[in-house]
C-alpha positions in Angstrom: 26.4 -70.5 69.5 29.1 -68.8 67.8 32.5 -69.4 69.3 35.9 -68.0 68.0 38.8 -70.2 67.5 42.4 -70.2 66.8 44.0 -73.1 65.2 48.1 -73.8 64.5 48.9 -75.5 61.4 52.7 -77.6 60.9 54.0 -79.7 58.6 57.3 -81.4 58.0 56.3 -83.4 54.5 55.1 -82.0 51.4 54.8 -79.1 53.5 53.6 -76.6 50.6 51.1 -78.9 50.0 49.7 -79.8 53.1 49.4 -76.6 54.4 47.1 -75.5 51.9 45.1 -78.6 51.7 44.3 -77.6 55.2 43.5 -73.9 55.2 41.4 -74.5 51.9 39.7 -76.8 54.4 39.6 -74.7 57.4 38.4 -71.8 55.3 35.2 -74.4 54.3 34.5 -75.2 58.0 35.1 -71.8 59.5 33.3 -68.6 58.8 34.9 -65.3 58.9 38.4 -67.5 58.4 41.7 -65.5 58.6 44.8 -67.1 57.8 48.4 -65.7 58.6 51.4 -65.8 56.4 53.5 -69.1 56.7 56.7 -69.6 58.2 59.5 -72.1 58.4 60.8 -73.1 61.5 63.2 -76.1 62.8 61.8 -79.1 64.3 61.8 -78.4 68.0 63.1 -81.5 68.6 66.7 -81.4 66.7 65.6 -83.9 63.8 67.2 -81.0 61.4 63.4 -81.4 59.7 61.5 -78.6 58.6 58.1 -77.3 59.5 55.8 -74.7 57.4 53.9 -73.3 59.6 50.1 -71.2 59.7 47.8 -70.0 62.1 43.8 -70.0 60.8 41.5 -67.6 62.7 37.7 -68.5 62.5 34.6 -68.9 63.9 32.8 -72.1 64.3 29.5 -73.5 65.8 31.2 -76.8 66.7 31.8 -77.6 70.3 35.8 -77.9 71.5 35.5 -81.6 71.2 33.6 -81.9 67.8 36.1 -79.3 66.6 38.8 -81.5 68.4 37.6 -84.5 66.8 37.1 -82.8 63.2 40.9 -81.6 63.2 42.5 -85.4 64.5 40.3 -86.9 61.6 41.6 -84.4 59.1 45.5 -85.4 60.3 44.8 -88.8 60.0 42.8 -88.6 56.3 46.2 -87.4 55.4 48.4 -90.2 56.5 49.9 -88.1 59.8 51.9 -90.8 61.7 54.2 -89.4 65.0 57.7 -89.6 62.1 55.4 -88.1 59.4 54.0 -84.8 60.4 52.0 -84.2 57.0 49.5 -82.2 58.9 49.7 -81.1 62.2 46.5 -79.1 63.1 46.5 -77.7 67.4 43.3 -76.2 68.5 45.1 -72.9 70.6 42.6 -71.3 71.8 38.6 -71.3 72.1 36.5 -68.0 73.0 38.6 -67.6 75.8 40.2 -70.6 76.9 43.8 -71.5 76.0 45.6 -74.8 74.9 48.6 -75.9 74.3 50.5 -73.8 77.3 53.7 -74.2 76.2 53.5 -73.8 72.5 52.5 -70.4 72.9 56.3 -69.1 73.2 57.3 -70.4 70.2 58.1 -68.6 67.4 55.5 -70.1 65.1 53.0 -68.7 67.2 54.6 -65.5 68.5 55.6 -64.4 64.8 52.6 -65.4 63.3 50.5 -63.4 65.7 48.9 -60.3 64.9 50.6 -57.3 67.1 48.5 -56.6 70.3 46.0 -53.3 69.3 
C-alpha cells in the first residue's frame, strides 16, 4: 500500500553536509520525492546554534514504524547524539495522521510549506 509522507530534516553540524546526505537518501527510499528549499533557523532552545533545515515529500510502502525505525537508524549512522544534532530527521505527517503537534508552528515548517491551493 502506497502511503504519503512528510518528513522534517535539521541539522546544527556540518549542516550543508548533512542535509544532503539525507535528501540524497530520502530521495533513494521515497518515490515521487519532493524536497523544499532549505532554511536557517536558530536553535529553539537559545544555544545561539544553527539549524539548516528541509522538508522531503514522498511516498513510501513502509509502515509508520518501519519508516520510524529507518529514519532513527539513519540519525544514528551519522553519529546524532542529543549536543550533536548532525541529522535530525521527524516523521510529520503519514496519509493523514499528524506528528509532532507542536513543531508544526514553527517557522521551519510553516515557511517551508507549500501555500495552501
Amino acid at each position: 500500500m502506497k502511503h504519503q509522507v512528510l518528513i522534517a530534516l535539521g541539522s546544527n553540524s556540518r549542516q550543508p553536509v548533512h542535509i544532503q546526505w539525507a535528501s540524497e537518501r530520502l530521495a533513494f527510499l521515497l518515490s515521487d520525492c519532493r524536497l523544499s528549499r532549505t532554511l536557517w533557523t536558530s536553535d529553539i532552545k537559545g544555544t545561539g546554534r544553527m539549524y539548516m533545515n528541509r522538508l522531503v515529500w514522498g511516498v513510501t510502502d513502509l509502515s509508520v514504524e518501519q519508516l520510524q525505525e529507518t529514519l532513527k537508524g539513519m540519525e544514528a549512522e551519522t553519529g546524532r547524539t542529543k549536543q550533536q544534532v548532525t541529522i535530525d530527521l521527524d516523521l510529520m505527517q503519514y496519509d493523514t495522521q499528524r506528528y509532532h503537534e507542536r513543531d508544526w508552528q514553527r517557522t521551519y515548517i510553516t515557511d517551508l510549506l507549500p501555500p495552501a491551493v
